[in-house]
N, CA, C and O atoms as CSV, one atom per row, in Angstrom:
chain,resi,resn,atom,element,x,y,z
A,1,UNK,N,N,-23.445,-1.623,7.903
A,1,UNK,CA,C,-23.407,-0.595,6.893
A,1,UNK,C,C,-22.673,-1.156,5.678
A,1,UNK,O,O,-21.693,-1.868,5.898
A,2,UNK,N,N,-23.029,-0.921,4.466
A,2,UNK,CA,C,-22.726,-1.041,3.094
A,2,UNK,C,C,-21.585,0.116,2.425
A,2,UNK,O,O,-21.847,1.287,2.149
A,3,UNK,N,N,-20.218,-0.602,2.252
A,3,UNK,CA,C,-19.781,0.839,1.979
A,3,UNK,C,C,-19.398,0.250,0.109
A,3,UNK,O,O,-18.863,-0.842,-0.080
A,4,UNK,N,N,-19.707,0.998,-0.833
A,4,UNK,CA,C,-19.070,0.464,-2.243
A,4,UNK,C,C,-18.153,1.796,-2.906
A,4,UNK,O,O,-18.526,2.891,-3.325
A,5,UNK,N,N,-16.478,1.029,-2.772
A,5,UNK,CA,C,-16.223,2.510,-3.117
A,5,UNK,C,C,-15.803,3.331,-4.506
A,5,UNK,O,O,-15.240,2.653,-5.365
A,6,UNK,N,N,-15.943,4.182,-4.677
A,6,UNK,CA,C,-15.604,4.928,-5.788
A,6,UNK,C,C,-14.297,5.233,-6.953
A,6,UNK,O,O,-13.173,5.402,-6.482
A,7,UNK,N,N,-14.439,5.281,-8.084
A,7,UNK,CA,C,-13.498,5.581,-8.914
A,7,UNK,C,C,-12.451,4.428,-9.027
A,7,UNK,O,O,-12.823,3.471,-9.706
A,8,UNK,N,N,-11.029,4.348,-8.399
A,8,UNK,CA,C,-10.616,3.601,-8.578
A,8,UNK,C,C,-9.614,3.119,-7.282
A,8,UNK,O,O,-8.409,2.867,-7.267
A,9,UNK,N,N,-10.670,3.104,-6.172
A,9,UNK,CA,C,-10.054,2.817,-4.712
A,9,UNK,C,C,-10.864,1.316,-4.710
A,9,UNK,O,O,-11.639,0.884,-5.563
A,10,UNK,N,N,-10.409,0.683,-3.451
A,10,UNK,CA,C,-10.643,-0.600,-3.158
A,10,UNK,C,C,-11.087,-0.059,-1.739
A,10,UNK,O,O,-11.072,1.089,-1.293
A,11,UNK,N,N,-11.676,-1.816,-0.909
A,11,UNK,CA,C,-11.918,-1.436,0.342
A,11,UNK,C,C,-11.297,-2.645,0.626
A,11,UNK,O,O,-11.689,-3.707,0.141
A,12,UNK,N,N,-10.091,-2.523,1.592
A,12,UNK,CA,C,-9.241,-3.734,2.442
A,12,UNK,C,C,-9.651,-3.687,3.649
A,12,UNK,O,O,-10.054,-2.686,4.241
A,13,UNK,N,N,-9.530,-5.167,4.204
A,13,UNK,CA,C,-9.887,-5.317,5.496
A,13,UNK,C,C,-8.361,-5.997,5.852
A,13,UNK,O,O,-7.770,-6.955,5.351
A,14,UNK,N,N,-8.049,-5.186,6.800
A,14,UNK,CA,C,-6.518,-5.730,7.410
A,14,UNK,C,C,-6.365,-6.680,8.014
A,14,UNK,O,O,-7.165,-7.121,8.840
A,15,UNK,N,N,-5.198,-7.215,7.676
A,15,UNK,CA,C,-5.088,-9.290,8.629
A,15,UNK,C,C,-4.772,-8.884,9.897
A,15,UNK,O,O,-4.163,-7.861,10.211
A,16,UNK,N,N,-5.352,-9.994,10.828
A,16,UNK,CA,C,-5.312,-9.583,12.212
A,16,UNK,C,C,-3.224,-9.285,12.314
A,16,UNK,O,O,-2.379,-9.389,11.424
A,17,UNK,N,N,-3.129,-9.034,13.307
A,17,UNK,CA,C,-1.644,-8.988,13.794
A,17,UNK,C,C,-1.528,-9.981,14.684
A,17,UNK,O,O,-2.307,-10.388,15.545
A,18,UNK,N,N,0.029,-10.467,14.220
A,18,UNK,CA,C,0.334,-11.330,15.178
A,18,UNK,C,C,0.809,-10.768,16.759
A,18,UNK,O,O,1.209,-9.653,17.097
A,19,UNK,N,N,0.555,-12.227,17.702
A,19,UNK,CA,C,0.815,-12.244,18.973
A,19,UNK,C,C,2.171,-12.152,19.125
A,19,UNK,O,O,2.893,-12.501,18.191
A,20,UNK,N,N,2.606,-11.770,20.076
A,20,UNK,CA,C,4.519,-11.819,20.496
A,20,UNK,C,C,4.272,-13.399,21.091
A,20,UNK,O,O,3.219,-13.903,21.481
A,21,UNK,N,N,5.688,-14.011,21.013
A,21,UNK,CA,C,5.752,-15.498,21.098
A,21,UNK,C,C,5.932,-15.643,22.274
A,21,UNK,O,O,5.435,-16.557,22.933
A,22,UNK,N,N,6.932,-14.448,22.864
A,22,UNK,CA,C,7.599,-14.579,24.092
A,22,UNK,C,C,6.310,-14.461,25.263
A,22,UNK,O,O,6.462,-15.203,26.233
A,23,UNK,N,N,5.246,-13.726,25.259
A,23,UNK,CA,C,4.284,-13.669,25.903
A,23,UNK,C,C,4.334,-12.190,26.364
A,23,UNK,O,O,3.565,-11.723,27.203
A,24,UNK,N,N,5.420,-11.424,25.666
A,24,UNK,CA,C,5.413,-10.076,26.906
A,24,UNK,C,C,4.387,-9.045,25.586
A,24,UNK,O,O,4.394,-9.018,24.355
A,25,UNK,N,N,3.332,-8.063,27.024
A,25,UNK,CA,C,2.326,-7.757,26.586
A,25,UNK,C,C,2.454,-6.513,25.781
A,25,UNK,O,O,3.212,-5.788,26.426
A,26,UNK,N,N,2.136,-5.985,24.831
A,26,UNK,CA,C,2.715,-4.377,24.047
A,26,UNK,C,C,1.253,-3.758,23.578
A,26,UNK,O,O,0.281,-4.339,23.096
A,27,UNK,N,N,1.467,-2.317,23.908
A,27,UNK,CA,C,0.214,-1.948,24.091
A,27,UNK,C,C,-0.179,-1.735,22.837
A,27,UNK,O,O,0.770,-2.061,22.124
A,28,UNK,N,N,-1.382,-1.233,21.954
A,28,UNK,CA,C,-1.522,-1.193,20.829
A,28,UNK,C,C,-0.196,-0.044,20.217
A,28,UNK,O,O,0.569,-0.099,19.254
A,29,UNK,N,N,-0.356,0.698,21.040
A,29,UNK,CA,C,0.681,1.821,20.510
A,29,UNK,C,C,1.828,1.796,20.272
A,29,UNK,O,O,2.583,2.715,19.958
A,30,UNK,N,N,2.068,0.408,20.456
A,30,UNK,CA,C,3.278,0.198,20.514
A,30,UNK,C,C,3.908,-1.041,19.374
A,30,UNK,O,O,5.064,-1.411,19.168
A,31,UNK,N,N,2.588,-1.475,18.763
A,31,UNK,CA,C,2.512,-3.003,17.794
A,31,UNK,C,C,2.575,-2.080,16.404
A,31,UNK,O,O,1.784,-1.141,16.494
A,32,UNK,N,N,2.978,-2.090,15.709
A,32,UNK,CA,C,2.958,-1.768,14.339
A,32,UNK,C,C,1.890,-3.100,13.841
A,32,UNK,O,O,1.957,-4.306,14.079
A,33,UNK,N,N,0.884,-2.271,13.041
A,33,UNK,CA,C,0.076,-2.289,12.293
A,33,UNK,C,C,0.187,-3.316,11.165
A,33,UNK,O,O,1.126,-3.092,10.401
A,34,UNK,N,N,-0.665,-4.549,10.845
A,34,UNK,CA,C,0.018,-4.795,9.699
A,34,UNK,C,C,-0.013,-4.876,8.151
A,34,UNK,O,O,-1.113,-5.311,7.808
A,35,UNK,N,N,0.595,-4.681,7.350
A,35,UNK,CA,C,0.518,-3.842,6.124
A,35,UNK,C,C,-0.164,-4.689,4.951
A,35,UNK,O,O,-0.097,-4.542,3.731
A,36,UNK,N,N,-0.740,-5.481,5.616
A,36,UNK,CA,C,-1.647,-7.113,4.495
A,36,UNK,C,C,-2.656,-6.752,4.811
A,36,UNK,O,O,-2.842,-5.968,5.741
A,37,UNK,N,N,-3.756,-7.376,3.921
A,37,UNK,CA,C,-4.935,-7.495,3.884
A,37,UNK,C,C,-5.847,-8.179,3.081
A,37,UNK,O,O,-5.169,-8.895,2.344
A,38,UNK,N,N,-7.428,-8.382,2.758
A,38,UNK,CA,C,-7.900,-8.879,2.030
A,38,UNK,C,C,-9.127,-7.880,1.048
A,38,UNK,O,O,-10.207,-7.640,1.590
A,39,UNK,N,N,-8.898,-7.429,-0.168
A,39,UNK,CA,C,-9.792,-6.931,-0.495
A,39,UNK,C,C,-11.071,-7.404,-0.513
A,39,UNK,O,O,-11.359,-8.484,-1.031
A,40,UNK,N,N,-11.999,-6.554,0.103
A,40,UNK,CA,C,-13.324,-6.579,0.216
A,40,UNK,C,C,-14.843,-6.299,-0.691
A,40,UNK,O,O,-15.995,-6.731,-0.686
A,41,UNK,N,N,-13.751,-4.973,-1.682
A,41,UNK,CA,C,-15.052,-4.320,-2.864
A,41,UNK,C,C,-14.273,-3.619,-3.323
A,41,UNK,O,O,-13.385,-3.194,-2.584
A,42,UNK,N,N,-14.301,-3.271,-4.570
A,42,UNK,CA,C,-13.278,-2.338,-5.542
A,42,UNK,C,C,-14.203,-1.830,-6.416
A,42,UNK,O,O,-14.916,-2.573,-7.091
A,43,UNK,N,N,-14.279,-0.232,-6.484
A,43,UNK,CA,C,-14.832,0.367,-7.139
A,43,UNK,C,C,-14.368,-0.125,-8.722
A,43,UNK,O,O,-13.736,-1.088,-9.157
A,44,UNK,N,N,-15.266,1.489,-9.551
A,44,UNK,CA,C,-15.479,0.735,-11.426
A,44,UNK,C,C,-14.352,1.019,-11.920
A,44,UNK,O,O,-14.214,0.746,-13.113
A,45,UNK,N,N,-13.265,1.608,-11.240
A,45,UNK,CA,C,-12.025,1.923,-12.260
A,45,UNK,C,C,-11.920,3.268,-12.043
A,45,UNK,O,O,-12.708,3.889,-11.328
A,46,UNK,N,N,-10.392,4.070,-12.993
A,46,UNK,CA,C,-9.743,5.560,-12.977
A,46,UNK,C,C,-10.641,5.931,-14.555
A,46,UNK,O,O,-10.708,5.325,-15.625
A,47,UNK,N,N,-11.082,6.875,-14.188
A,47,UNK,CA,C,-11.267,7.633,-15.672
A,47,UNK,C,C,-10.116,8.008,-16.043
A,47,UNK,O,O,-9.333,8.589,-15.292
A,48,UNK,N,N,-9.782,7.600,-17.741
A,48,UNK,CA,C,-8.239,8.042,-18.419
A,48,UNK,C,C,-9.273,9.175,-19.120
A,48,UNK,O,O,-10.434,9.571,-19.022
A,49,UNK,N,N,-7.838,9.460,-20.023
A,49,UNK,CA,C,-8.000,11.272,-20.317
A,49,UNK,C,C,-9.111,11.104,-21.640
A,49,UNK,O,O,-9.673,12.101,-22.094
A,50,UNK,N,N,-9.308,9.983,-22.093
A,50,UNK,CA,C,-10.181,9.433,-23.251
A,50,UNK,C,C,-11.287,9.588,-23.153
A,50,UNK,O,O,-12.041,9.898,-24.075
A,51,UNK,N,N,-11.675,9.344,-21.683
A,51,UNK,CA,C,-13.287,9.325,-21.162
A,51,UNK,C,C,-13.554,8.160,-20.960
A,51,UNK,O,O,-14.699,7.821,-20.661
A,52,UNK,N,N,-12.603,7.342,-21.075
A,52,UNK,CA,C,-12.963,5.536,-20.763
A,52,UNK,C,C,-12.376,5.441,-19.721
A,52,UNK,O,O,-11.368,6.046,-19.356
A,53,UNK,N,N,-13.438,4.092,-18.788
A,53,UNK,CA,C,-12.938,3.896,-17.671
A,53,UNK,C,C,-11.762,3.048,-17.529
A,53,UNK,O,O,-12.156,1.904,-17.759
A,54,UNK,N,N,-10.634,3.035,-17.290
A,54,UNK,CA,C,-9.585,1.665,-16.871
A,54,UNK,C,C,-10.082,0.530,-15.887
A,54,UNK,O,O,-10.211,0.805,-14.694
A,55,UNK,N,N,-10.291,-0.414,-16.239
A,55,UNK,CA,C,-11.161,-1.685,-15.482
A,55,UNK,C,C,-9.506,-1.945,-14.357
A,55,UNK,O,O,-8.302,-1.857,-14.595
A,56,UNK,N,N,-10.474,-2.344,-12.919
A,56,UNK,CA,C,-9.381,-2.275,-11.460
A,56,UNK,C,C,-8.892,-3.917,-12.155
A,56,UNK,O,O,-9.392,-4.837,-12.804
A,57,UNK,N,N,-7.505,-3.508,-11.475
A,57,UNK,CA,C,-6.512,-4.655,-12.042
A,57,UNK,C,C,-6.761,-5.715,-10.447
A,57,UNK,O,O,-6.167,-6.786,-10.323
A,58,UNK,N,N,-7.737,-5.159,-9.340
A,58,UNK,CA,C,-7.962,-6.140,-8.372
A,58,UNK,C,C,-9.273,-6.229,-8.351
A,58,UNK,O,O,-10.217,-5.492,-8.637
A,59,UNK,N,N,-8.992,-8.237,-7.595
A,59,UNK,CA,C,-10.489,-8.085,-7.531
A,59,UNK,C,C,-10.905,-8.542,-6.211
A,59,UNK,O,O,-9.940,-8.933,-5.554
A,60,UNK,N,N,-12.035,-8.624,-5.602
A,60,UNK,CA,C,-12.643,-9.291,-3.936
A,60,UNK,C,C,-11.884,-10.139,-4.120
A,60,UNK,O,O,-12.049,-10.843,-5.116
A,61,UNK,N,N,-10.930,-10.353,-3.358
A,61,UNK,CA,C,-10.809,-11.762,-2.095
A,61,UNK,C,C,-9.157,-11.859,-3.036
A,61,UNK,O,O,-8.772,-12.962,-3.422
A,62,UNK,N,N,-8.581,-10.986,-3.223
A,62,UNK,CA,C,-7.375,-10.545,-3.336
A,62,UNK,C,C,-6.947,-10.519,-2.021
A,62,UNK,O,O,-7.732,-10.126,-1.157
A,63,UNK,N,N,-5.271,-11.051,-1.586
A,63,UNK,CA,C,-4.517,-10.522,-0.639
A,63,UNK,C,C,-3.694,-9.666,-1.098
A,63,UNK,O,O,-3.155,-9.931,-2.172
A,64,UNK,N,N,-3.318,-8.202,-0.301
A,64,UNK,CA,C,-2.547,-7.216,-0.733
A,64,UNK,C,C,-1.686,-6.826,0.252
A,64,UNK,O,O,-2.161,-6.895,1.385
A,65,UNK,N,N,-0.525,-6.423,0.156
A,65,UNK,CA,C,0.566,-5.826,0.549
A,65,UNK,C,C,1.014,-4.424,0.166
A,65,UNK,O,O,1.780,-4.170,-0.764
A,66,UNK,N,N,0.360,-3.401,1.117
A,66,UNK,CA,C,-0.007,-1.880,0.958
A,66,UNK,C,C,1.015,-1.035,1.928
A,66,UNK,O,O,1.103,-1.655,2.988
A,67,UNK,N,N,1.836,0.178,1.954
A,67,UNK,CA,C,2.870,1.124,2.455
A,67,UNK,C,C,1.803,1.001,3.483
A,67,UNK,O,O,0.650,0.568,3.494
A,68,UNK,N,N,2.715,1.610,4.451
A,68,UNK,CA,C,2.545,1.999,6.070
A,68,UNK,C,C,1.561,3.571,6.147
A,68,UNK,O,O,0.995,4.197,7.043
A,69,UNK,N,N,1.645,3.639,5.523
A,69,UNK,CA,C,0.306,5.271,5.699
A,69,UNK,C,C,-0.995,4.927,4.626
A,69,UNK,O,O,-1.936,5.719,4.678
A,70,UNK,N,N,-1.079,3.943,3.791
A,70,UNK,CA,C,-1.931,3.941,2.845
A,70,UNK,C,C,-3.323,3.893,3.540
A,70,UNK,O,O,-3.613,3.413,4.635
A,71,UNK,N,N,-4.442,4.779,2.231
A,71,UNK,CA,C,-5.751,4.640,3.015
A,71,UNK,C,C,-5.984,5.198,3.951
A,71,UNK,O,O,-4.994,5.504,4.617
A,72,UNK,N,N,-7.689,5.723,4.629
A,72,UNK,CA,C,-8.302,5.925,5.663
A,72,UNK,C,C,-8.585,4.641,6.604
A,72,UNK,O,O,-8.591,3.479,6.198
A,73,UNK,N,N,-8.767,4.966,7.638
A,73,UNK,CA,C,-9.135,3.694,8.208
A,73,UNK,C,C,-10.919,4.370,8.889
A,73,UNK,O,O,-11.247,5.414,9.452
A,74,UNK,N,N,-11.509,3.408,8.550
A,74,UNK,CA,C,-13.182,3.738,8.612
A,74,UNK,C,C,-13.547,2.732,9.457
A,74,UNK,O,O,-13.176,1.566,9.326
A,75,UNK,N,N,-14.576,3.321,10.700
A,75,UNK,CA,C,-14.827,2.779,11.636
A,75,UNK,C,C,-16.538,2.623,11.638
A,75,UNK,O,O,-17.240,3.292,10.880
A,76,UNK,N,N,-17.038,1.722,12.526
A,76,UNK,CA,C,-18.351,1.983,12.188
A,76,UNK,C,C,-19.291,1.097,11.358
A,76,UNK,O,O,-20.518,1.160,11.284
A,77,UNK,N,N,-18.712,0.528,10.945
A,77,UNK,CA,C,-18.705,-0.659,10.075
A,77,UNK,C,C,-18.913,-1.917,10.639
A,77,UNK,O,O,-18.685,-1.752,11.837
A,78,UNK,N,N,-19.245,-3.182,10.433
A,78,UNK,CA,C,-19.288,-4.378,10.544
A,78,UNK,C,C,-17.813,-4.613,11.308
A,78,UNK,O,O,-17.493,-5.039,12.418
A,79,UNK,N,N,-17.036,-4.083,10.063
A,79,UNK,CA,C,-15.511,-4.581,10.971
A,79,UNK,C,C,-14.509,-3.255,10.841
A,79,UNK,O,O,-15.073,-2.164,10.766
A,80,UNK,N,N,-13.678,-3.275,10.823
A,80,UNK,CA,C,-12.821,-1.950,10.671
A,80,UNK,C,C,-11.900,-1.809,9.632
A,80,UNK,O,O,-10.772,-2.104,10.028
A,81,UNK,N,N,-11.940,-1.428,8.291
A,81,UNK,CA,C,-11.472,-1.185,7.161
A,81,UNK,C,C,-11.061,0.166,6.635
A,81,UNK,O,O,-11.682,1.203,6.869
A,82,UNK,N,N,-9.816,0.064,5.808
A,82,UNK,CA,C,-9.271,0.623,4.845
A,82,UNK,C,C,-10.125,0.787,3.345
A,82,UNK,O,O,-10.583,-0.028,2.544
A,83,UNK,N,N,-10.086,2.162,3.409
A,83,UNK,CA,C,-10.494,2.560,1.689
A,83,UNK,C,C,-8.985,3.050,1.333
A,83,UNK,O,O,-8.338,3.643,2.196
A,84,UNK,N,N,-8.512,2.829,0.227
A,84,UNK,CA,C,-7.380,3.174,-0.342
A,84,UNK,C,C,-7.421,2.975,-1.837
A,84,UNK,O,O,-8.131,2.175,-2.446
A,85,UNK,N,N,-6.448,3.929,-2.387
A,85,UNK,CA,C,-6.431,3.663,-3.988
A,85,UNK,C,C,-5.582,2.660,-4.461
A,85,UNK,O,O,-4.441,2.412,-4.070
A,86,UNK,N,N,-6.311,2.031,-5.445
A,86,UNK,CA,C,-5.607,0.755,-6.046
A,86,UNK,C,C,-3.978,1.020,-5.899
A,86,UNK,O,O,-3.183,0.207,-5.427
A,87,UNK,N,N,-3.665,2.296,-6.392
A,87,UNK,CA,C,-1.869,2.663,-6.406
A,87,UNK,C,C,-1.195,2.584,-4.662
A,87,UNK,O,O,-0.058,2.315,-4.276
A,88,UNK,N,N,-1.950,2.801,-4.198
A,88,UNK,CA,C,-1.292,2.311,-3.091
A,88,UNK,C,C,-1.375,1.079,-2.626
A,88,UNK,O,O,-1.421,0.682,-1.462
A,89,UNK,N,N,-1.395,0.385,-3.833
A,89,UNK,CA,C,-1.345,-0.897,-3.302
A,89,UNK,C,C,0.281,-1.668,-3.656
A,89,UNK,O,O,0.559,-1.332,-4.807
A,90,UNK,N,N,1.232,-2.416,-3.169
A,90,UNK,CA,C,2.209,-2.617,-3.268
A,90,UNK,C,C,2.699,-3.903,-4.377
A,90,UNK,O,O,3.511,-3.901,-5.302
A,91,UNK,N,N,1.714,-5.078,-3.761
A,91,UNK,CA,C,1.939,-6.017,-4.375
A,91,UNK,C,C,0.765,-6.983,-3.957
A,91,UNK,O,O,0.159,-6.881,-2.891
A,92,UNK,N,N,0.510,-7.961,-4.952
A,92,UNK,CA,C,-0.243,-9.191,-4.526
A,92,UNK,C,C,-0.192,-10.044,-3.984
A,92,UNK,O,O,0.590,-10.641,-4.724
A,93,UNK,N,N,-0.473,-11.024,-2.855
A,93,UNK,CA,C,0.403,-12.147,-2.737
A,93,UNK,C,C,-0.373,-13.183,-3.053
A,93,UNK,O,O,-1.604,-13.209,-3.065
A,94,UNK,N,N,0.373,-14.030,-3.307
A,94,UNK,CA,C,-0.524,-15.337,-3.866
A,94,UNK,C,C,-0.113,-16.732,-3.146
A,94,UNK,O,O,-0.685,-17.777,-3.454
């Protein structure tokens, strides 16, 4: 499925999580999630109050560093991704 998203959200695909070193096993419910990722597709921008669009300050194949609740998580898909708005995005890493 094709998802392209709207206004001025992105679509992240989250970095896998790391393994525990020690070997002891933790159930998903129990691993915190992790808060990186790689943008995938970024909609056309926020409409400002002008009527012009603001062009997304990200682009595909961006790594991002996003809060702990940001975004839906959408299933169903090729792989399992986050739609979220550009503002919840934290920082870039490079």
């Amino acid at each position: 499925m094709k998802c392209k998203p709207l206004g001025n959200r992105i679509l992240v695909k989250r970095s896998e999580a790391e393994s525990s070193k020690g070997g002891i096993f933790l159930p998903d419910s129990a691993q915190e999630k992790p808060r990186q990722g790689e943008v995938l597709a970024v909609g056309p921008g926020k409409l400002g109050k002008d009527g012009a669009i603001k062009p997304m300050e990200l682009s595909v194949g961006d790594r991002v560093l996003f809060s702990n609740f940001a975004g839906t998580e959408v299933k169903g898909m090729d792989e399992e991704v986050l739609i979220m708005s550009e503002d919840d995005v934290l920082a870039v890493i490079e």
